[in-house]
Structures are given as C-alpha cells and as structure tokens.
C-alpha positions in Angstrom: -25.6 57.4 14.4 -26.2 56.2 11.6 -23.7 53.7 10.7 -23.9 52.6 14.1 -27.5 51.4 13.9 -26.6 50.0 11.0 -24.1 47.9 12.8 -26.2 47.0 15.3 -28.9 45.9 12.7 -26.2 43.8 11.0 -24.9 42.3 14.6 -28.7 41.9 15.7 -29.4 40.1 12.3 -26.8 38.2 12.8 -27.3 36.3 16.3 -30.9 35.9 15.7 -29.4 33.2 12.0 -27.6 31.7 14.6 -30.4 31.2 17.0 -32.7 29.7 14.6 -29.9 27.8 13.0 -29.1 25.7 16.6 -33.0 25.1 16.8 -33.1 23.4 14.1 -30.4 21.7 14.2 -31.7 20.6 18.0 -35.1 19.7 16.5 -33.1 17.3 13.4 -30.8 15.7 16.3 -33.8 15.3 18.6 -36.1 13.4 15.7 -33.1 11.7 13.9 -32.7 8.3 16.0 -29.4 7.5 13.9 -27.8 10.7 15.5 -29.0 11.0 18.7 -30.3 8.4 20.8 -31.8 7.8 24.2 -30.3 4.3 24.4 -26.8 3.7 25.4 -26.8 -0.1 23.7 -28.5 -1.7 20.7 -29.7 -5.5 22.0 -30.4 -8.1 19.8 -31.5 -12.1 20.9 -32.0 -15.2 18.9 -32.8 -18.9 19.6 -32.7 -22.0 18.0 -33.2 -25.5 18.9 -30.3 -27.8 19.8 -31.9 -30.8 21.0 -30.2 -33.5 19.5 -30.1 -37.2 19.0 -33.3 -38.6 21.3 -32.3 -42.4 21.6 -29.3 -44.0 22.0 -27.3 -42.0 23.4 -25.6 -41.3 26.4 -26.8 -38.5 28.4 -24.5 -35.8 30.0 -24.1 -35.4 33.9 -24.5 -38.3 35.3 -21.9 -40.2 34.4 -23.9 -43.1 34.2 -23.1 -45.4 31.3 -26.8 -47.2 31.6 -28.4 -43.7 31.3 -29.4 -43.1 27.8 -31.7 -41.0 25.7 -35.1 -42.7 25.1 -37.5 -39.7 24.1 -38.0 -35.9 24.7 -39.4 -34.5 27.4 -39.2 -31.2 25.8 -37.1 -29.7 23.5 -33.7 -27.8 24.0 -32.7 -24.3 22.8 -29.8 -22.1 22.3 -30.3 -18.6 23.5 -28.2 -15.9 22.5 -28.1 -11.9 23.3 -26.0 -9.1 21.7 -25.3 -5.9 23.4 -23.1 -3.5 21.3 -22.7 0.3 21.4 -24.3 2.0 18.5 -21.1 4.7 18.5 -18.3 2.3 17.9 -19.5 -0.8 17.3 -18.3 -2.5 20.1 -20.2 -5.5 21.4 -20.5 -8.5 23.2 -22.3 -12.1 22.4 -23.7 -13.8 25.4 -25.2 -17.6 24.7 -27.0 -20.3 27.2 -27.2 -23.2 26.2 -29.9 -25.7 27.5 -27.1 -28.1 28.0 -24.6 -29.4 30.2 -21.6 -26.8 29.6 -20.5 -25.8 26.4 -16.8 -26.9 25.9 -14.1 -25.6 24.1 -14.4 -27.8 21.1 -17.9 -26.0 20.5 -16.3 -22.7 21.1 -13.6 -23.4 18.5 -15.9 -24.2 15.7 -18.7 -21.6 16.7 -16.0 -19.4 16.3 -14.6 -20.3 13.2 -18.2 -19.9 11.5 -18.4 -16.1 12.9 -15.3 -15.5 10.9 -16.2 -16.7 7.8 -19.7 -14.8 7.6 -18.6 -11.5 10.1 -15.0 -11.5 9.9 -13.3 -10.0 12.9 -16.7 -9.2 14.1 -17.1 -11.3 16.4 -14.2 -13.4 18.0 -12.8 -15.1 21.3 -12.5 -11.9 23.3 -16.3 -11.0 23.1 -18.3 -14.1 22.6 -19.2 -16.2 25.5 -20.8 -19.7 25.5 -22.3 -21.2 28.6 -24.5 -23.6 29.6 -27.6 -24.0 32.6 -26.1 -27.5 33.4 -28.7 -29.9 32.8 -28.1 -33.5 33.5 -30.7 -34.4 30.6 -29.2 -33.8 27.4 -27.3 -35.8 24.8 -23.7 -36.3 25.6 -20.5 -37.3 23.7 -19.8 -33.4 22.2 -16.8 -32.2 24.2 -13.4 -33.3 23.2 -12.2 -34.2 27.1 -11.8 -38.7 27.2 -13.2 -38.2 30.7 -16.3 -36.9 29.4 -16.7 -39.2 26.4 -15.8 -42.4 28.5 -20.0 -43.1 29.3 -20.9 -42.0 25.7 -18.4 -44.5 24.6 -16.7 -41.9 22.5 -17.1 -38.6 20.4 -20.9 -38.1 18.9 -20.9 -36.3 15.9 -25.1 -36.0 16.1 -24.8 -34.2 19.4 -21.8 -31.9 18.5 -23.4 -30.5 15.4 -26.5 -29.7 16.4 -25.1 -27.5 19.2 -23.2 -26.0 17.1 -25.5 -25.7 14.4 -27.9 -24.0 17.0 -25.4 -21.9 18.5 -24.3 -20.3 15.1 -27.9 -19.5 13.7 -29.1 -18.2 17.6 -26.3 -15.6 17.3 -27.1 -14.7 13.6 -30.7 -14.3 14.4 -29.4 -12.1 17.2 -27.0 -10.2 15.1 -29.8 -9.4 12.8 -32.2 -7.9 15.2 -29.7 -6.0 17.0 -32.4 -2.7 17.9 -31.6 0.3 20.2 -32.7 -0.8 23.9 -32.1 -0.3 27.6 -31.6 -2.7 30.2 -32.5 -2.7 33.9 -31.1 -4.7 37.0 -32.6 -5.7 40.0 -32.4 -7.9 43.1 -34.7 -10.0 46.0 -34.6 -13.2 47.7 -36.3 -16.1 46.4 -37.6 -17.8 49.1 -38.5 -22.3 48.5 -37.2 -22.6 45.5 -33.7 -24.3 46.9 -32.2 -26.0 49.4 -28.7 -27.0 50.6 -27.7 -30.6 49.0 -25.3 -31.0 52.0 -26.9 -29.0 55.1 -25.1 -31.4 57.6 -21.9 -30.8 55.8 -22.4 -26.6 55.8 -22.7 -27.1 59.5 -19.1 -28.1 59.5 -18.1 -24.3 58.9 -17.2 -22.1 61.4 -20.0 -20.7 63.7 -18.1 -16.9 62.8 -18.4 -17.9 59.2 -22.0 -19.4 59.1 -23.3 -16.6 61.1 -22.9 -13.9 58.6 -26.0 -15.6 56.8 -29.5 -15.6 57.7 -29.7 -19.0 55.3 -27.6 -22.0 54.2 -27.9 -21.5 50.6 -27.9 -18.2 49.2 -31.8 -17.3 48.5 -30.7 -13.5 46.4 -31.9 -13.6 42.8 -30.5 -10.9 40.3 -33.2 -10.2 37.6 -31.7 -8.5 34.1 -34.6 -6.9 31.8 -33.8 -5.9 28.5 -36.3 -3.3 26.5 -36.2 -2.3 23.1 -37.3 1.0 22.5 -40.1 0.7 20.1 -41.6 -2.2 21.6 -41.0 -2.8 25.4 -39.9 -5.5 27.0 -38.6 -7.8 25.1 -36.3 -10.4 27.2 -34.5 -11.0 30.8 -31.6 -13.0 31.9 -30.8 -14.1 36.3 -29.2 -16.5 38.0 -30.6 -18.0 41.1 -28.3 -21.3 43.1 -29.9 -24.2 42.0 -28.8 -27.6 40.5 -29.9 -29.1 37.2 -31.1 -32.4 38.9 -34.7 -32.7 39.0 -34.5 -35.3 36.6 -33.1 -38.4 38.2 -30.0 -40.0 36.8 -33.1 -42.8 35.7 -34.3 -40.2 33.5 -33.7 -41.3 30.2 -36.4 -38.0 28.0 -33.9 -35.6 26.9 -35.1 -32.4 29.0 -34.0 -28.9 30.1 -34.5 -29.7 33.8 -35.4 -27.1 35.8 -34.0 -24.2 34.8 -34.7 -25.0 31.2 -38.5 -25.2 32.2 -38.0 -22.4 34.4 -37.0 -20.3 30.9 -39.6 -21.9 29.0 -42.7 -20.7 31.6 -41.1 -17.4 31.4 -41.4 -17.2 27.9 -45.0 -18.2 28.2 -45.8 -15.7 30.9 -44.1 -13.1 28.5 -46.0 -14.1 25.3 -49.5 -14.1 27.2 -49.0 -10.7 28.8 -48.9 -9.6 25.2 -44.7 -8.6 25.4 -43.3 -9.1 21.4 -42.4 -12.5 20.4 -39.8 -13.2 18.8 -39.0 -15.4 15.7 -37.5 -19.2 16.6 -36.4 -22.1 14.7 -36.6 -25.6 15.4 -35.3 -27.6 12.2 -37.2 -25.1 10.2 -40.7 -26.1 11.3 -43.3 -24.2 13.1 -45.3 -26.8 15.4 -47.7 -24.0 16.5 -48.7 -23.9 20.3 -47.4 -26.2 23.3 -48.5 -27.1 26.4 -45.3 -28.0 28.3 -45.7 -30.7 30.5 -45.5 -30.4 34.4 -45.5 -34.1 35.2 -43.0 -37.7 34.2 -46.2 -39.0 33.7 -47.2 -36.8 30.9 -43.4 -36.1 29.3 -43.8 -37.3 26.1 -45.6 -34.3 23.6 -46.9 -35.3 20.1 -45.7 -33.4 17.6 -48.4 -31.0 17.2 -47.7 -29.8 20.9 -44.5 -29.0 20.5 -43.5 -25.2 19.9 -41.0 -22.2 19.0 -40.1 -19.9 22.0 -38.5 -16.8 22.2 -35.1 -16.1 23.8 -35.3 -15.1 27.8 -31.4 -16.0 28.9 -29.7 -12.7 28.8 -26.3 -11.3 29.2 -25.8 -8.8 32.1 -24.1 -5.3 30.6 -24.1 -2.6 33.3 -21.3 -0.4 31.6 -19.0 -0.1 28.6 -18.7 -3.1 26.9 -15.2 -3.8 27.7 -16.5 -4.1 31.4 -18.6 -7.2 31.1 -20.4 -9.4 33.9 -22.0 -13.0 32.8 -24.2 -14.5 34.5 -25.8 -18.1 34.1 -29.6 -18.3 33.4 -30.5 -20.8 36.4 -33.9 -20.6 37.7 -36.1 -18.1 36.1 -39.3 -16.9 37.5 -41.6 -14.0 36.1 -40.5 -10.5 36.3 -43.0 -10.3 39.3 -40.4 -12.0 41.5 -38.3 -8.6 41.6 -39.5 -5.4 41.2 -38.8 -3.4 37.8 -36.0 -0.9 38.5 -36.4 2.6 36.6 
C-alpha cells in the first residue's frame, strides 16, 4: 500500500509539471509575436516621386510629336507593396507606377540595384513593375524605336528618375515590412466609365452580348491591407477605365485619372486619421496640397505641393508562389465596397 501511493504520488506529481509546463509555454507563444502570430503575411509599402523632366519633352501615349511637357499638373509617384511570409521569407514586390507602362529596360536596371544592396533577395521571379497608363507623363524611357520615334530618341532625365523612384519606393517598402492582414472585396461602380466604342460592341453576337447587363464591365475589386498595430494602412483595385482624361493637347505632366483617383484616396485615408506614411519627393517636404480639380487651376506653387502615402497594392490571396496582380486604375474610397471580415 504503501509503495503504491507512493507511486501514485510520484505519477500524480508528475503530470501536474507537465501541465503547468504547456501553460506556460502557451502563455510565452501567445505574448511572443516573433513565435506565434495572427498574421499570415508581413506587408510593407513605399512611395517616391518620379515625375520627371517638366518641359521639353515628349510626352508618352499619344504619340503625338507636337505634344510636349510644359508644366505639372501634379506630381507623379511610384508606389510599391511587399507581401512576404514571416516563416520562410518568401515574398513578392508589387510596384505602380504613375506612368505609361514600365518597360523592360526599367526592369533590368531596377533589378540590377536589388542585387547589389539585397542580393538574391529580390529578383525577376518576384518583383513586378506596372504602370496605370497615363498619357501625361514624360516619354523617351523605354528602349523600343517605336516608342522613342515622337521623343526623338532615348531620355536619359526620364529614365532615371523612374528608376531612381522605383528603387527607393521598394527600399522604403522593404524597410517597413510589419505583420498585417489583407482583405478582398467586390461591387459595381456604376458612372464612372463608359464604352469608347459602343457602336462597335454592338457588332458582337446578340448570344455573346446578352450575358451582360452592361457594355463595359462596371465590377470593381477592392484590396485593403492592415497592419496589426495600426489598422488600415493601404488598398490596391482595378476598375476599366482609360488614362485619357487629359487630351492629347495636354501638355502639364499629370497622373490622369487614376493617378488623381490614388491621390484623393490618400487624402480620404489621411483625414479619417488612418497612419501616414513616410514619402519622398527629391528629399523635400512641401507640407500640405490642395490638388487641383480643374485645367484652369493645374498649375500648384511650390508650397502646395505635397508627399502622399502609398494606396496601389498588390493582390496576395494565398502562398506567395500563387500571386494575382492587378493594375491600380480608378480608385475610390473604401466606402465604394464594403469591408470583408
């Protein structure tokens, strides 16, 4: 009797170390954010201003030789947004440019940079550059002739400024890389576009046209990214529209309409108190702008003009080697779509 109490005494003693071992073990994994986590990604964004040579130079879009930069009508940006998976390190590098396209020149040399301050880091299998395709911005940066024939050849000004701006967006990005979740959702954006060719769509099949209620497709996919600590913090979409609001007289470098579209976004965001984040435009910080919404009033002083955080996003909805990137086209406030949770 004795020696079997004293067994169960020692088996007894024994399971209860254990017990109180695993709950404190679950109480260090549970406060101990580098070993267990809530988030599946850490997200990181940057921005920095590529706007570029503002006279004299051909714009690109148009194609139109007599179309060339006379002014600003605002300023352009690069936008970039990390994604990577805290467990591996595994991660992807969208950017949006407020420019025509990117090319593969620019992708080249962006590249190239990576490599000589992250290594292998970062390299041509996970680092996309795109563009929202406005029709306002300085030409002569890709290395095709028939895009350099208006600009009357290669422009050095305008190719290293995007580049410039591409490689410290990402940096800026890489260095705020924070654990954060993202959300997806979906609606239809009614008046905001219209079919450029509505007598031509007719020429499709009746069977083929009657599978849409519209003649231009009106569904806008909203992207939300939010850090952990601080909320919301950033959104990417795309919405079909063209980036030809400004005519091919224009001659202000602008980002057209979905360049404005980012920039009221960003100043929705920053007066509904969500965190701003840290921009650069040649290093100087012109404090608050008013962005104009008329030609007639295009042309800001210096004083108006302003640094903006990044809102064009990268869509992640799974492991990072299953990525889907979407174009920042027409951006409107998060009210638009409602919040998935």
């Amino acid at each position: 009797m004795e020696a079997s109490s004293c067994l169960r005494y020692q088996v007894c003693g024994f399971g209860l170390s254990w017990i109180w071992l695993c709950l404190l073990l679950l109480h260090l994994l549970q406060n101990c954010s580098l070993v267990l986590s809530d988030s599946p990604y850490l997200v990181g964004m940057g921005s920095y201003d590529i706007t570029g040579p503002a006279a004299d130079v051909n714009m690109m879009g148009y194609a139109n030789a007599e179309q060339v930069t006379s002014g600003i009508h605002f300023r352009l940006k690069s936008r970039a947004f990390i994604v990577a998976e805290p467990d591996d390190g595994k991660r992807v590098v969208f950017v949006n440019l407020d420019a025509c396209m990117a090319s593969q020149l620019v992708n080249i040399k962006v590249l190239e940079r990576l490599k000589a301050r992250y290594g292998d880091l970062y390299n041509e299998n996970n680092v996309a550059i795109s563009g929202i395709h406005t029709h306002a911005g300085p030409g002569g940066y890709l290395q095709y002739v028939v895009y350099i024939i208006t600009s009357l050849g290669f422009v050095r000004q305008s190719f290293d400024v995007i580049v410039d701006g591409i490689e410290q967006s990402i940096v800026e990005a890489h260095n705020n890389l924070r654990p954060g979740k993202i959300y997806v959702n979906k609606g239809d954006l009614l008046d905001a576009g219209v079919n450029r060719s509505p007598s031509g769509y007719l020429n499709n099949p009746a069977e083929e046209r009657s599978k849409y209620r519209y003649n231009v497709d009106k569904e806008m996919t909203l992207v939300k990214f939010v850090d952990d600590e601080f909320g919301p913090v950033g959104s990417f979409n795309w919405f079909a529209t063209h980036g030809t609001s400004m005519s091919r007289t224009n001659s202000l470098i602008s980002g057209d309409n979905k360049g404005a579209a980012a920039r009221f976004m960003e100043d929705w965001a920053e007066q509904n108190g969500l965190p701003k984040q840290t921009g650069h435009a040649n290093s100087d910080d012109f404090g608050s702008l008013h962005l104009p919404r008329r030609v007639s009033t295009i042309i800001p002083e210096p004083d108006e003009i302003s640094m903006f955080h990044p809102s064009c996003l990268v869509y992640i909805v799974c492991r990072i080697e299953h990525v889907r990137l979407f174009l920042n086209l027409l951006f409107s406030p998060f009210a638009v779509v409602q919040r998935m949770t």
